[in-house]
C-alpha positions as CSV (number, residue, x, y, z in Angstrom):
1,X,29.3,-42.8,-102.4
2,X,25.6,-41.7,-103.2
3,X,23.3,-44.2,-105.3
4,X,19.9,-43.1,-106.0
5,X,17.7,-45.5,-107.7
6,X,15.7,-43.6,-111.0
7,X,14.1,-46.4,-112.8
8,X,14.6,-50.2,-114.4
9,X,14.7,-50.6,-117.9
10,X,14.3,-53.7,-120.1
11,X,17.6,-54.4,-122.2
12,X,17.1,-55.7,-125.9
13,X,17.9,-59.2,-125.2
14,X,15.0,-59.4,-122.5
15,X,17.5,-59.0,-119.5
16,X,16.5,-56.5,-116.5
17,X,18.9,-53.8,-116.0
18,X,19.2,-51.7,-113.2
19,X,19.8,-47.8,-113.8
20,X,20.7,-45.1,-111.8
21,X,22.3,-41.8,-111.0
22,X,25.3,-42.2,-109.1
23,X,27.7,-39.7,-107.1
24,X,31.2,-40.6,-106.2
25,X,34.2,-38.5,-104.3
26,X,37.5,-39.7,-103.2
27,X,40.1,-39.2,-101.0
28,X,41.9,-35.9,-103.3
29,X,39.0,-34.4,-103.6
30,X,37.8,-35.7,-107.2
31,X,34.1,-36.9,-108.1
32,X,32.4,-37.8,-110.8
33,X,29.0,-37.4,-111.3
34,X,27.1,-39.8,-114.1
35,X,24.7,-42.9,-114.6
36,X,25.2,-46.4,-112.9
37,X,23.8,-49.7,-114.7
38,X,23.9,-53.0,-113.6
39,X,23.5,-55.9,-116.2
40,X,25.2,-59.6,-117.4
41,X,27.7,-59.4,-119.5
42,X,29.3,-61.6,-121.7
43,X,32.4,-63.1,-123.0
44,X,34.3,-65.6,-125.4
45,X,36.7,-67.5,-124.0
46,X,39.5,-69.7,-125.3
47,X,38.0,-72.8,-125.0
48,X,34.8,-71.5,-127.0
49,X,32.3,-70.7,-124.1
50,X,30.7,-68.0,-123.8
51,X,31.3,-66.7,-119.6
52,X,28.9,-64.5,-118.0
53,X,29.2,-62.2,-115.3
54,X,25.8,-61.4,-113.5
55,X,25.5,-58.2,-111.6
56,X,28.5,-56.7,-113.3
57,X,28.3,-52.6,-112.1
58,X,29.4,-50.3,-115.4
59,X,28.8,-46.5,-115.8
60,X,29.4,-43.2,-117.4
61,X,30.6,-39.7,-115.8
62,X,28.7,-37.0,-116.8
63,X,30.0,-34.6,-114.5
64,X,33.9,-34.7,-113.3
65,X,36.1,-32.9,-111.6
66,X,39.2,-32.4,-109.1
67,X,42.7,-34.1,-109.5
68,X,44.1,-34.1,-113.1
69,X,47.3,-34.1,-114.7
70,X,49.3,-35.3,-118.0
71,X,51.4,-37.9,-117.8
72,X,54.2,-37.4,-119.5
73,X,56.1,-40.2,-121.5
74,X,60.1,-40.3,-122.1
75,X,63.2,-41.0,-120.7
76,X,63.3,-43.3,-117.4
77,X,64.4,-41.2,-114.3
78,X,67.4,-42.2,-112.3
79,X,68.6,-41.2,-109.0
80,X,70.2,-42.7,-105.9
81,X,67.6,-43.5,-102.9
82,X,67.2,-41.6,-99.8
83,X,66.6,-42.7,-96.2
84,X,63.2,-40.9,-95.0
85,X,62.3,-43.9,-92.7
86,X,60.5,-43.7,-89.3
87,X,59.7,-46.4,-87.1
88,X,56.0,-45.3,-86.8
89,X,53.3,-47.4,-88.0
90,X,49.6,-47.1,-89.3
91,X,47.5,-47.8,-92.0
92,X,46.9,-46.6,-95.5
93,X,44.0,-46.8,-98.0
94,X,45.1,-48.8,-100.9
95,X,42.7,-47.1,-103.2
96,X,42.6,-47.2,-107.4
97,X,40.4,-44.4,-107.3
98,X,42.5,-41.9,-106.1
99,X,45.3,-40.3,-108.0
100,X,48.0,-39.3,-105.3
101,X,49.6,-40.9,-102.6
102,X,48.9,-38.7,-99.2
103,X,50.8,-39.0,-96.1
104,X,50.3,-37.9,-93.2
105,X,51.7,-34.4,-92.9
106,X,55.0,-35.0,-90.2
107,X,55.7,-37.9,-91.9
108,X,55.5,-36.5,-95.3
109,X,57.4,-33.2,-94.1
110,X,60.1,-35.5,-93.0
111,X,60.2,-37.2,-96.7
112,X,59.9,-34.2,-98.8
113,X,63.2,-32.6,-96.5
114,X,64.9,-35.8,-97.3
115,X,64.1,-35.6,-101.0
116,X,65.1,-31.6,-101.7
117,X,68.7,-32.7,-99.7
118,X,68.9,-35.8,-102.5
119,X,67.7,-34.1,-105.9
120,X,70.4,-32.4,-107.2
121,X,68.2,-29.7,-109.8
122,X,66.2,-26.2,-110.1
123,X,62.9,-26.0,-107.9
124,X,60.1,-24.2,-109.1
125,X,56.7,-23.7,-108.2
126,X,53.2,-25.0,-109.7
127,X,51.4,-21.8,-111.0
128,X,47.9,-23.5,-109.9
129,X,49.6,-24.6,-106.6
130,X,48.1,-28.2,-106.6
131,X,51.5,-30.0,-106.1
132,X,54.1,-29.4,-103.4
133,X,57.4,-30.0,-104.7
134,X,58.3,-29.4,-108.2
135,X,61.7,-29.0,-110.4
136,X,62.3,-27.6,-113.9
137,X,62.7,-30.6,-116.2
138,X,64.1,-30.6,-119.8
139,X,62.8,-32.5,-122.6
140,X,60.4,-34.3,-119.3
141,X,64.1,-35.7,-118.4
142,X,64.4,-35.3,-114.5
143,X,67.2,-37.2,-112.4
144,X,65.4,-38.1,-109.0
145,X,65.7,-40.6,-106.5
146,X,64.0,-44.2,-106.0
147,X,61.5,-44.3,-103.5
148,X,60.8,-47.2,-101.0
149,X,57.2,-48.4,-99.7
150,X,58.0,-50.0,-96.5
151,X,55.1,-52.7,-95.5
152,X,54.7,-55.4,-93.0
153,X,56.8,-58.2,-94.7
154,X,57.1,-56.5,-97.9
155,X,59.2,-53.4,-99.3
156,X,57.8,-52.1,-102.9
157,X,60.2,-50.0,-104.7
158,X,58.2,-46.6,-106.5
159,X,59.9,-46.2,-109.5
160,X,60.5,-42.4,-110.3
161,X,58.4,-42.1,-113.1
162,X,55.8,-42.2,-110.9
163,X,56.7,-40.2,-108.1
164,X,57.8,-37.9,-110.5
165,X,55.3,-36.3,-113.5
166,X,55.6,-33.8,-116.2
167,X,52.4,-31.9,-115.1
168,X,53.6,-29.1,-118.0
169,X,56.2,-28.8,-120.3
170,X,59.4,-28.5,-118.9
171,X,58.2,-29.0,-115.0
172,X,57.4,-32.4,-113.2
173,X,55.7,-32.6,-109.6
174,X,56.1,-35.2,-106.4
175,X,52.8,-37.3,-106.6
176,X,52.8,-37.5,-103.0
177,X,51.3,-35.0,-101.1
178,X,50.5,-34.2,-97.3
179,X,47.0,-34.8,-95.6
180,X,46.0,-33.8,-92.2
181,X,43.4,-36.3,-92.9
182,X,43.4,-40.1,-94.2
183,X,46.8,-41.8,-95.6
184,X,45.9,-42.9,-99.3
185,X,48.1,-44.9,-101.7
186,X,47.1,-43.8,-104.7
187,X,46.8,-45.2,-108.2
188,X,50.2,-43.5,-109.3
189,X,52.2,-45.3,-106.6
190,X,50.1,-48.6,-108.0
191,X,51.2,-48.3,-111.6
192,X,53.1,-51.4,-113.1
193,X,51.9,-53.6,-110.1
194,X,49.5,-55.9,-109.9
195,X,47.5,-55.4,-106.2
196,X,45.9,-58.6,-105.2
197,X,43.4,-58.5,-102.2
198,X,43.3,-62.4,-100.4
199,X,39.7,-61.4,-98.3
200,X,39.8,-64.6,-96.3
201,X,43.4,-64.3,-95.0
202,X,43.2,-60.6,-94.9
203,X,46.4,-60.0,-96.9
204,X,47.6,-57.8,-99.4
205,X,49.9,-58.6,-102.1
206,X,51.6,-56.2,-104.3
207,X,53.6,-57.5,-108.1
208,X,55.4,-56.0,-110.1
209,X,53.8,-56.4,-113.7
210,X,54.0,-54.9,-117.2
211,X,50.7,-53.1,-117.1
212,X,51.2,-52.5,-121.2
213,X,51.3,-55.9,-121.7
214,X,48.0,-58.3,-122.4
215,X,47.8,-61.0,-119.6
């Protein structure tokens, strides 16, 4: 990430804000170019009090490019799971800012052979070649396989509906793609959990949550 600094401003309620132009790029290659502000902001809570956040970071893209898709909604995909396990183990960005989950590419070669053996369906191929694996889908319907994150001490299930997205009518993509690069778990795989991040005992904890629900 690039900050630069372009000037303070004086908010109407006589609090100093901080503004700036900010550039960001992630792991897929997306950005987003805009204005950063920093400023206190306030809320009423249930027992009547106002609470304040100091410091609180908000902004606007101007400018944004790189990984985009629709996201289709419809019927739930179904599937029997595969085996694509390997007894290798690394690390992984868990990151909300990127859209796709990369792998690292002998590892993800392994996973996609295992997945064309399990999906049972016509393959086609993405006219704007930005996703590796994709089958012909009717009505966004696609029966595919659930997918297993293996962690240490924990094993999160990827539902298909997010492994699996229309990208156009009448053809849904894997969200997972190779990278010769970093491994990124990306926001996709993170949909419908809650990610906590415990700094001081330096663990992660991943829970499953209804997302379109209010907490």
């Amino acid at each position: 990430m690039h900050f630069n600094m372009k000037h303070h401003g004086n908010h109407p309620n006589g609090m100093i804000i901080s503004l700036g132009y900010c550039n960001v790029s992630y792991g897929d290659n997306s950005y987003s170019n805009g204005d950063l502000a920093a400023d206190t902001l306030s809320f009423q809570s249930s027992t009547g009090k106002a609470v304040s956040f100091p410091k609180t970071t908000f902004g606007c893209g101007h400018e944004n490019g790189g990984t985009s898709m629709k996201v289709a909604l419809g019927s739930p995909l179904k599937g029997s799971g595969i085996d694509a396990s390997s007894s290798d183990q690394g690390y992984i960005i868990i990151d909300s800012g990127t859209t796709l989950t990369f792998l690292p590419e002998e590892i993800y070669n392994q996973f996609e052979s295992a997945l064309v053996k399990a999906i049972k369906g016509k393959r086609v191929k993405d006219p704007r070649n930005g996703f590796n694996l994709c089958y012909q889908a009717t009505g966004g319907s696609f029966d595919a396989p659930p997918i297993v994150a293996h962690f240490t001490g924990a094993d999160v299930e990827l539902p298909p509906t997010s492994t699996f997205l229309e990208i156009e009518e009448g053809m849904v993509c894997l969200t997972l793609a190779p990278s010769s690069d970093l491994a990124i778990y990306g926001n996709l795989s993170q949909m419908n959990y809650l990610v906590g991040y415990d700094l001081v005992n330096k663990k992660v904890s991943i829970k499953p949550t209804d997302c379109s629900k209010a907490a």
